[in-house]
N, C-alpha and C positions, 0 to 999 in steps of 0.2 A: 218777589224780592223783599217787598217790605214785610210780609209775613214771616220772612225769615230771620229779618231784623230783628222784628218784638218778638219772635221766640226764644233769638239768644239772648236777650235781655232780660226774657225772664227765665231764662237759665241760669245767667248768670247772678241774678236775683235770689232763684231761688241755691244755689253751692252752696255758698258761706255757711246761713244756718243749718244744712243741712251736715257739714264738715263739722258745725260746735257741736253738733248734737251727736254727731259718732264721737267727738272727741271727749262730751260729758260719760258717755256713755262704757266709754271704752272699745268702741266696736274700730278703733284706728291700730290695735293690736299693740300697741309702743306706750310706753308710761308717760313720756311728753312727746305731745304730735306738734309743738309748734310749728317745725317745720313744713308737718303737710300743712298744716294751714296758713302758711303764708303761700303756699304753695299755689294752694285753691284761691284762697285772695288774688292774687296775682291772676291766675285763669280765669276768674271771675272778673276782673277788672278788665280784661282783655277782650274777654268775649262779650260784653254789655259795649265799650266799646266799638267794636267791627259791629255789632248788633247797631248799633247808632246810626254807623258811617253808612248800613246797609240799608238802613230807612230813609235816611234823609238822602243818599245816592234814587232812591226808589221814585221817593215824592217829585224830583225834580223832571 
C-alpha cells in the first residue's frame, strides 16, 4: 500500500511537465491546450493527493 502511494505521487509529479512539454511542443494537437492542462493539474493534484492519504493510511 505504501508503495502505491509514493508511486502515484510520483506520477502525479511527474504529469504536469510532462503535459508542458506536449503543450510546448505541440504534440496536444489544439493551438491553445490550456484546458488539458488544467485538466492534468487538477489529475495531478488529485492523485499526489490519494497518493498521500495511501502512505500515511499505510504507515499507521
Amino acid at each position: 500500500m505504501k508503495q502505491l502511494g509514493r508511486g502515484l505521487q510520483l506520477f502525479a509529479l511527474l504529469l504536469l511537465p510532462f503535459v508542458m512539454f506536449m503543450e510546448m511542443t505541440g504534440g496536444l494537437g489544439r493551438s491553445t491546450g490550456v484546458s488539458d492542462m488544467v485538466l492534468a493539474l487538477a489529475c495531478g493534484i488529485a492523485a499526489f493527493l490519494v497518493g498521500r492519504l495511501l502512505e500515511g493510511y499505510a504507515g499507521t
